[in-house]
C-alpha positions as CSV (number, residue, x, y, z in Angstrom):
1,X,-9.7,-17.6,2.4
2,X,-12.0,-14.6,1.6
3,X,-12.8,-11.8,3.1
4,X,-16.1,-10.9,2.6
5,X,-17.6,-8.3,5.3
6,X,-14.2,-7.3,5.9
7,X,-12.6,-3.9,6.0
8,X,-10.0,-2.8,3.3
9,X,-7.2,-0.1,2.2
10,X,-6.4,-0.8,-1.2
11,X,-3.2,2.2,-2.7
12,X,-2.0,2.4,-6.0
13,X,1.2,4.8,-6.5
14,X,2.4,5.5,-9.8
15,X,6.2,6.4,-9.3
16,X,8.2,7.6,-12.2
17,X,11.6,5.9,-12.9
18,X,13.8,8.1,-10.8
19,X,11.6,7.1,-7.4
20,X,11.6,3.4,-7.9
21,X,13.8,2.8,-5.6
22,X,12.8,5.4,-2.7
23,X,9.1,3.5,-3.4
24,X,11.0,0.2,-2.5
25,X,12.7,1.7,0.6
26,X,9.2,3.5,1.8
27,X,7.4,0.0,1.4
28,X,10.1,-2.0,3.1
29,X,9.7,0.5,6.0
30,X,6.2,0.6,6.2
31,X,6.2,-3.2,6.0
32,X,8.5,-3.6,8.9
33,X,6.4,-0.8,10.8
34,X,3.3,-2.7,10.3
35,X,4.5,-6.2,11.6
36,X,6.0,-4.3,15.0
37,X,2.5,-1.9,15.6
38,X,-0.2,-4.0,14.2
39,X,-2.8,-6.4,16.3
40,X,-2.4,-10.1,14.7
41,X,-5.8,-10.8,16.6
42,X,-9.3,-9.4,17.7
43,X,-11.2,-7.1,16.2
44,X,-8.6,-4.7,15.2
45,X,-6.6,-7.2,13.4
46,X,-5.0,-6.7,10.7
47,X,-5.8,-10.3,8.5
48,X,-3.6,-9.4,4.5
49,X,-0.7,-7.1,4.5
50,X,0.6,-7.3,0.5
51,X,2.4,-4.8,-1.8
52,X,3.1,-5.2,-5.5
53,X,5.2,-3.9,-7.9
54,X,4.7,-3.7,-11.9
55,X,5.0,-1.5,-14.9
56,X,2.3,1.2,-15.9
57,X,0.9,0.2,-19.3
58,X,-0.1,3.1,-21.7
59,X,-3.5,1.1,-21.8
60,X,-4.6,-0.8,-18.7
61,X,-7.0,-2.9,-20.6
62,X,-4.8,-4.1,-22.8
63,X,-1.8,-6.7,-21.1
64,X,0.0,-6.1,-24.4
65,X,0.4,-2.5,-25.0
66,X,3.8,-0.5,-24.1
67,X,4.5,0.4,-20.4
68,X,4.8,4.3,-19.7
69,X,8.4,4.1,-17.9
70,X,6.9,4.6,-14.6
71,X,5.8,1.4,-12.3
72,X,2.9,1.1,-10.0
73,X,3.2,0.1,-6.1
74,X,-0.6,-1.6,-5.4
75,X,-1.1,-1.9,-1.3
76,X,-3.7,-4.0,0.0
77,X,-4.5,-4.2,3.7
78,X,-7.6,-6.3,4.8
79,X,-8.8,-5.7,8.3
80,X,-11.4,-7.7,10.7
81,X,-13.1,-4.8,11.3
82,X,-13.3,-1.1,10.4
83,X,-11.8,-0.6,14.5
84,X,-8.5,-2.0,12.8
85,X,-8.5,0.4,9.9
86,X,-9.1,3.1,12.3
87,X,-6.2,2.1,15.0
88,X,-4.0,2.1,11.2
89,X,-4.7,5.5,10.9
90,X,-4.2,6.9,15.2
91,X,-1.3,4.8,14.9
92,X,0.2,6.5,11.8
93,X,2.1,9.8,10.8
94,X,0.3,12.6,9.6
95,X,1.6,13.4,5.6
96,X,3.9,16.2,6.2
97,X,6.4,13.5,8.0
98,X,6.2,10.8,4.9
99,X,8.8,11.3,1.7
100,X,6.8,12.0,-1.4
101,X,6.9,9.4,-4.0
102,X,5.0,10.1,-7.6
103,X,3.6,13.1,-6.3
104,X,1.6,11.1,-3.6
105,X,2.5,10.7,-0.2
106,X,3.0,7.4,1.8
């Protein structure tokens, strides 16, 4: 399926080794939030939910050179329309409530 002429939020959080696991906690959370608040239908709806998880490379061009330590989080969310990406953000917490992760907040 593509998604050409669709709207998208793509995140990448770089978490050093000691938040690795609240990363995994946050995006279980926010997973489980998005499948009970989100439209499945309509303009506003929300069509690719994904997260991934890998290691940081010293040299993102190169598969082969030596991870940093720390591990990237990439989210992707596609929407049908730009309406969906803006009920996402009404329907969201402002930053202060969110734990920080990597120095970024989620």
């Amino acid at each position: 399926m593509t998604y050409h002429d669709k709207f998208q939020i793509t995140l990448i959080i770089i978490a050093p080794p000691d938040q690795v696991a609240e990363g995994d906690r946050i995006f279980k959370s926010h997973r489980s939030w998005m499948e009970a608040t989100h439209y499945r239908n309509g303009e506003k709806a929300l069509l690719s939910y994904n997260v991934s998880k890998g290691p940081e490379l010293s040299n993102q061009t190169d598969p082969n050179s030596a991870p940093t330590g720390n591990t990237c989080f990439v989210l992707s969310e596609i929407y049908e329309t730009r309406a969906g990406v803006l009920d996402h953000f009404n329907r969201s917490s402002t930053p202060q409530k969110y734990k920080c992760l990597g120095n970024r907040y989620l």
